[in-house]
Residue frames relative to the residue before (quaternion, step in Angstrom):
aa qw qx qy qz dx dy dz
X 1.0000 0.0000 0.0000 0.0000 0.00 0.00 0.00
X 0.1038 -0.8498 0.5141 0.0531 3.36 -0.79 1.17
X 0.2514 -0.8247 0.5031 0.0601 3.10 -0.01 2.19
X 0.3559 -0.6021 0.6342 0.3296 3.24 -1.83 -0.18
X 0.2580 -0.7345 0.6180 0.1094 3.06 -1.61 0.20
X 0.4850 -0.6612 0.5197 0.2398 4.05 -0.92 0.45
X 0.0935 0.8141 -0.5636 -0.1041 3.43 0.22 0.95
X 0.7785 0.4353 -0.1677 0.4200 3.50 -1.09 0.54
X 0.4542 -0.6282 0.4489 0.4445 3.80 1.83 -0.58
X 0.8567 -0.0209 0.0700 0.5106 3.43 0.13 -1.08
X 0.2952 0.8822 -0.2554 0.2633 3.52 1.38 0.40
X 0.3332 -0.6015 0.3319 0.6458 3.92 0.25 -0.91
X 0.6475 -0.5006 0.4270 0.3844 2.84 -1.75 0.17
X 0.0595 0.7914 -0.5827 -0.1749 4.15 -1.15 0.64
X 0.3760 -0.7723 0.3829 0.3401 3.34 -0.62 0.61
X 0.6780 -0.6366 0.2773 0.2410 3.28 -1.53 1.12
X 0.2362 -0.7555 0.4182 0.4455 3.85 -0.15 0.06
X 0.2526 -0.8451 0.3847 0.2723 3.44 -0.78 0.63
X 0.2940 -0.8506 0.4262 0.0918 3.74 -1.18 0.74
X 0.0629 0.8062 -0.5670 -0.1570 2.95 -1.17 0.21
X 0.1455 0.7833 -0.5996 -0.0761 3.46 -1.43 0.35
X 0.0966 -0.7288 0.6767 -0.0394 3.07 -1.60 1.39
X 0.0482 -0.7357 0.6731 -0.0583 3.17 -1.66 0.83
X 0.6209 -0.6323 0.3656 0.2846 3.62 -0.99 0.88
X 0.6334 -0.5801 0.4437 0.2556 3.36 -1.13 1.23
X 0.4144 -0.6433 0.6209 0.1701 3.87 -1.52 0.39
X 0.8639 0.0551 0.0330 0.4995 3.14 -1.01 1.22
X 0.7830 -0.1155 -0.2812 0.5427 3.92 1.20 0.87
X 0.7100 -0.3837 0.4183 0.4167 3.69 -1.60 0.28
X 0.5420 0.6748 -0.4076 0.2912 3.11 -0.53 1.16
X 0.2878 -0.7216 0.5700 0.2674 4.19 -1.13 0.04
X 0.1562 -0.7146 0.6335 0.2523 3.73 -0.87 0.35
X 0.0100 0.9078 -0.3678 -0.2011 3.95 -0.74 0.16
X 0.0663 -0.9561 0.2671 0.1010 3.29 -0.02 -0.04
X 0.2432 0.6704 -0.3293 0.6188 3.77 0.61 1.25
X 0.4756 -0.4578 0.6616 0.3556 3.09 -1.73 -0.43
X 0.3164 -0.6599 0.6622 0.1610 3.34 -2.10 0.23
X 0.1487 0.9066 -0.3442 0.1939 3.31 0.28 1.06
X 0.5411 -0.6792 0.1513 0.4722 3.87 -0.47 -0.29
X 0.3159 0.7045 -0.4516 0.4471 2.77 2.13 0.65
X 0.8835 0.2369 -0.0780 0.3965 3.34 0.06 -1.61
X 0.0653 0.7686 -0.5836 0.2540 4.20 1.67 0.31
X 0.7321 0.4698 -0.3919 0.2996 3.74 -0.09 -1.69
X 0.6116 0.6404 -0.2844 0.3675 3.25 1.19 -1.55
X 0.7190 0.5478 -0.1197 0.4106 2.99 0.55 -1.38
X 0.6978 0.2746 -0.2340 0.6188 3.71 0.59 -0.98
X 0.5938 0.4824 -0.5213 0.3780 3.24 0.29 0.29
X 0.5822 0.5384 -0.2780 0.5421 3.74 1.24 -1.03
X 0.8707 0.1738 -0.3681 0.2761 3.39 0.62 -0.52
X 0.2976 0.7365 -0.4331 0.4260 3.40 1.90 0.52
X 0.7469 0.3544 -0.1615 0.5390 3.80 1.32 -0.98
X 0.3575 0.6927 -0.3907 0.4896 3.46 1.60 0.35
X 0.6983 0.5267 -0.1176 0.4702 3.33 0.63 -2.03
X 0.6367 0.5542 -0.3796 0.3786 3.59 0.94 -0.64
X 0.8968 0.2141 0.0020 0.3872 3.05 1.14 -1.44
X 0.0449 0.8725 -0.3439 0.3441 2.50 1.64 1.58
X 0.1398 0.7925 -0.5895 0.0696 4.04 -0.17 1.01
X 0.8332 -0.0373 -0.0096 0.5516 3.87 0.27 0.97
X 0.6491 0.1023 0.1914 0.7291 3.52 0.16 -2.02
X 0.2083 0.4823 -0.8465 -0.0865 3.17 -2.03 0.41
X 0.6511 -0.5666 0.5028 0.0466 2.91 -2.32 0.67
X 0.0422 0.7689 -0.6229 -0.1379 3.62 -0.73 0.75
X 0.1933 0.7661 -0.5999 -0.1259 3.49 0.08 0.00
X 0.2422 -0.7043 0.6673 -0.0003 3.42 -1.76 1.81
X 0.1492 0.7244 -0.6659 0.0978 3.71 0.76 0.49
X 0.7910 0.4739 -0.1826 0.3412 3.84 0.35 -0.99
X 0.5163 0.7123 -0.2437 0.4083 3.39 2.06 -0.58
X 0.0410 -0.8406 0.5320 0.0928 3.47 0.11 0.95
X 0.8186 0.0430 -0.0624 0.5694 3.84 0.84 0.38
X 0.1248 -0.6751 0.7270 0.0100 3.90 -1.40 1.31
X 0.1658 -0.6951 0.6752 0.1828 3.29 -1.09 0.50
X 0.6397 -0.5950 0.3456 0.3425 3.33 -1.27 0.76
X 0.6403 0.3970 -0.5597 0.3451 3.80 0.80 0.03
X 0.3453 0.7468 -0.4340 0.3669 3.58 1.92 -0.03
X 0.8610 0.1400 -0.1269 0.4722 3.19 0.31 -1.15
X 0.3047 0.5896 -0.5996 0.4472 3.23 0.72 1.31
X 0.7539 0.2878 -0.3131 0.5007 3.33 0.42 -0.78
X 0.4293 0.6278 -0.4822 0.4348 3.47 0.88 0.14
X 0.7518 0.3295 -0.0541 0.5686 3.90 0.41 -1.34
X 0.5597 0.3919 -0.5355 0.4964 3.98 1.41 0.70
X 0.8165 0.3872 -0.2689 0.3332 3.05 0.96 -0.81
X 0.4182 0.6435 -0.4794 0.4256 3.38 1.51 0.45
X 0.5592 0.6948 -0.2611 0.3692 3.32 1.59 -1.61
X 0.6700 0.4814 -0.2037 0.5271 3.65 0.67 -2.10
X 0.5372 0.6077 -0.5080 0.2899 4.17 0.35 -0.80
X 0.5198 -0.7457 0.3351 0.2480 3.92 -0.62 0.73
X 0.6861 -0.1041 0.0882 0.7146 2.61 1.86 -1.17
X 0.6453 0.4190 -0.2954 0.5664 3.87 -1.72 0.05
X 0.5582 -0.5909 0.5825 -0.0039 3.27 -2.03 0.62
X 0.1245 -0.7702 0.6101 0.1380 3.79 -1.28 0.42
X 0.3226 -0.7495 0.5770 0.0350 3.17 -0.78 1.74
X 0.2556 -0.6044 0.7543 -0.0198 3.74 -0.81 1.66
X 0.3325 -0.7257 0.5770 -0.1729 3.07 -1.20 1.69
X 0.8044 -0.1840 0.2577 0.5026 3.62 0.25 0.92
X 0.2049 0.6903 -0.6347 0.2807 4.23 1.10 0.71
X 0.7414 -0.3180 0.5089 0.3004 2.93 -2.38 0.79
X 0.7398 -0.3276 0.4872 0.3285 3.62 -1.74 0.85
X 0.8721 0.2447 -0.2112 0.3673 3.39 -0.20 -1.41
X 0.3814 0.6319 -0.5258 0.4228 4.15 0.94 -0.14
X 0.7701 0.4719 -0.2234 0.3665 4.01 0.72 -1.05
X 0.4857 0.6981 -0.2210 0.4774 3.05 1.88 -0.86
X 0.7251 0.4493 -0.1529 0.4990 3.66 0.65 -1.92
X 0.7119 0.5510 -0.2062 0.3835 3.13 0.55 -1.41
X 0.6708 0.4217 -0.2320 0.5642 3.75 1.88 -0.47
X 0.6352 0.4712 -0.3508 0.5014 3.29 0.96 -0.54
X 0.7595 0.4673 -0.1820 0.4142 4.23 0.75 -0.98
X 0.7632 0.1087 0.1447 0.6203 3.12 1.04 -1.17
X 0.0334 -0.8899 0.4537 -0.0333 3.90 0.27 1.55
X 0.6577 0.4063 -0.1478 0.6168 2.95 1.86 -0.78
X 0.3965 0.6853 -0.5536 0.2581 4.00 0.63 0.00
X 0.1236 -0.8722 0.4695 -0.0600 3.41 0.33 1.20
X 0.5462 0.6184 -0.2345 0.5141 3.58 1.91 0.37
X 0.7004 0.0628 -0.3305 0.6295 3.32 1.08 -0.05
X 0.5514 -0.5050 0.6456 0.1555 3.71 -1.93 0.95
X 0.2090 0.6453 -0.7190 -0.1515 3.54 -0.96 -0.26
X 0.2943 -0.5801 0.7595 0.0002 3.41 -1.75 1.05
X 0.0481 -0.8665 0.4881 0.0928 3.42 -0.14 1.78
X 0.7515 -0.4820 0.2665 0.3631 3.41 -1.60 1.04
């Protein structure tokens, strides 16, 4: 999501750039991120979870405690790559409000990813 921001107080309006960074969990399978998920930062993201799926052994970990926004093509590729996984489940750690929302409305029965709300 590419907010705006007030530069200056009473100034125009520029919009914010949006970010994301993610890096692999300690001591289990898994990505921590932190940022937004957006159609800026998607690449970022499907890429983490393209290298997620590799190192997939049963359970891996997303934890979004720091994620202040997923767009729904976000958590599409979230619920492909739960889908494509061979075997075992992905446990979403504490995701934005709306990740539970999409993920109910698209996919009611994806019985591959857990979420463990925030």
């Amino acid at each position: 999501m590419d907010a705006a921001r007030k530069v200056g107080g009473s100034g125009p309006v520029v919009p914010k750039r949006a970010a994301l960074e993610v890096s692999p969990l300690s001591g289990r399978c898994g990505i921590r991120a932190s940022g937004e998920v957006c159609e800026v930062t998607r690449p970022s993201w499907e890429r983490a979870l393209t290298e997620l799926s590799r190192r997939h052994e049963g359970v891996s970990y997303v934890e979004l405690s720091q994620v202040d926004f997923v767009d729904v093509a976000g958590v599409t590729a979230l619920a492909v790559t739960a889908m494509n996984l061979p075997d075992g489940r992905v446990v979403v750690e504490h995701p934005p409000p709306q990740l539970s929302r999409v993920l109910g409305l698209f996919w009611p029965e994806l019985d591959r990813i857990e979420v463990a709300p925030r």
